[in-house]
C-alpha positions in Angstrom: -29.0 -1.5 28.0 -26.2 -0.6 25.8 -24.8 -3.0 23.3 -21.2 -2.5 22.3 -20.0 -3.4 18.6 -16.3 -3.2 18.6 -15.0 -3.0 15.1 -12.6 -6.6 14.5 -12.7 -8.1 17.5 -13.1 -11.1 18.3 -12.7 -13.5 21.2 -10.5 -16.9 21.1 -14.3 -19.1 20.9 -15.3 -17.5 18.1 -14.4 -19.0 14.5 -14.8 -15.8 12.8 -14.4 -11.7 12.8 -16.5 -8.6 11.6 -14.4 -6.1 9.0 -15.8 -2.8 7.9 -15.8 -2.9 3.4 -18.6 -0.8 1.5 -19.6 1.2 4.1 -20.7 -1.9 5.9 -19.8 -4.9 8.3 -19.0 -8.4 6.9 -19.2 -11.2 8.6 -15.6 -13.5 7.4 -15.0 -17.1 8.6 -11.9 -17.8 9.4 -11.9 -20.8 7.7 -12.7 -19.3 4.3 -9.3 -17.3 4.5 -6.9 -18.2 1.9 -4.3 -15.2 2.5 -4.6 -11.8 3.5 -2.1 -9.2 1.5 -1.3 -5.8 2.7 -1.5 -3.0 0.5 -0.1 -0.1 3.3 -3.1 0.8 5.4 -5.5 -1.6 3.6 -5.7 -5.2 3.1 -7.0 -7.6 0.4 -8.4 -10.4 2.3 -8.6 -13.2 -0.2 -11.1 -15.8 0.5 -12.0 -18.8 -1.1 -15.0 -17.3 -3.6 -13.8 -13.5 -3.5 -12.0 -10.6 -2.2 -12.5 -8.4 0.5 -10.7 -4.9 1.0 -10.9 -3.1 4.2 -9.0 -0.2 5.7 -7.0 -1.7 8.3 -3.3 -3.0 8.7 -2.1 -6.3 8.4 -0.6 -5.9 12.1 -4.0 -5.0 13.7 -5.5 -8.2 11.9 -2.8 -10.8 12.3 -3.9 -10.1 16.1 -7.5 -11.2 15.3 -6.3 -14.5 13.5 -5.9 -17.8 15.6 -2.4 -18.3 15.8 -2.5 -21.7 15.3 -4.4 -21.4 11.8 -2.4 -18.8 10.4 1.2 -18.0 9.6 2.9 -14.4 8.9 5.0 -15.1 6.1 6.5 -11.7 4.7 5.8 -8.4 6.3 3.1 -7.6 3.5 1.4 -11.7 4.1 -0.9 -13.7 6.4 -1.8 -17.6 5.0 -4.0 -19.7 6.2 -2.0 -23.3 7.3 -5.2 -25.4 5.9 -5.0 -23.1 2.4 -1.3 -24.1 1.5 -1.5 -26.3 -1.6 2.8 -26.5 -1.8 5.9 -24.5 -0.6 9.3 -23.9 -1.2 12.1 -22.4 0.3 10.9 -18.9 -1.1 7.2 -18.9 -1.8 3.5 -21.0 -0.5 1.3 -21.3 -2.8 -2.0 -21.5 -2.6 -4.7 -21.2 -5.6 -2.3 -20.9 -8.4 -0.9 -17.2 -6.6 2.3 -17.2 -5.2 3.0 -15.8 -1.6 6.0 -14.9 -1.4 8.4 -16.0 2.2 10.6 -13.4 3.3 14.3 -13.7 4.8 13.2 -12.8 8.0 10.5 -14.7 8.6 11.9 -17.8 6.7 13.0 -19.7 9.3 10.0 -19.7 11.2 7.8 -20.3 8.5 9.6 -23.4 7.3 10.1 -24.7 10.5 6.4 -24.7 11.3 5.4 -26.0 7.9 7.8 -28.7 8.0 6.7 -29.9 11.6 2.9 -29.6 10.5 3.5 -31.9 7.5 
């Protein structure tokens, strides 16, 4: 009997995902997800007590995320709804950083934030 490991995937009942950093596979929560930031074709995945980086893009992840825990907010940013401390019209913030909202995505984002709250 053959088990299959697919790399990042994960199913709608499950409340977490693998990723592949250091040459090995690490278990993230999704609730310990502050923001994920793309740096071209890898991501800084920025969680509540450290960093993970992982060779992936932030497309193929935001695919993995629940949809109705996190929000795309810029083409280079993923945030967690439940991490958001404040926002503005331009930026979320969230542990002191700054995540920036772009002008396309700005009207979606605000429109979701301000219905959530």
């Amino acid at each position: 009997m053959k088990e299959d490991y697919t790399e990042g995937i994960t199913s709608e009942k499950s409340n977490f995902i693998f990723v592949r950093s250091d040459r090995k596979m690490i278990k993230i929560n999704f609730c310990d997800i502050n923001y994920i930031e793309s740096l071209s074709d890898y991501i800084k995945i920025h969680l509540t007590d450290k960093t993970i980086i992982t060779r992936e893009t932030i497309s193929n992840i935001e695919v993995m995320l629940p949809q109705k825990d996190f929000i795309r907010t810029h083409r280079s940013f993923i945030v967690s709804l439940a991490s958001i401390e404040s926002f503005t019209n331009e930026y979320i913030e969230i542990n002191g950083s700054e995540i920036p909202i772009s002008r396309s995505y700005k009207n979606a984002v605000l429109q979701r934030l301000e219905n959530k709250y």
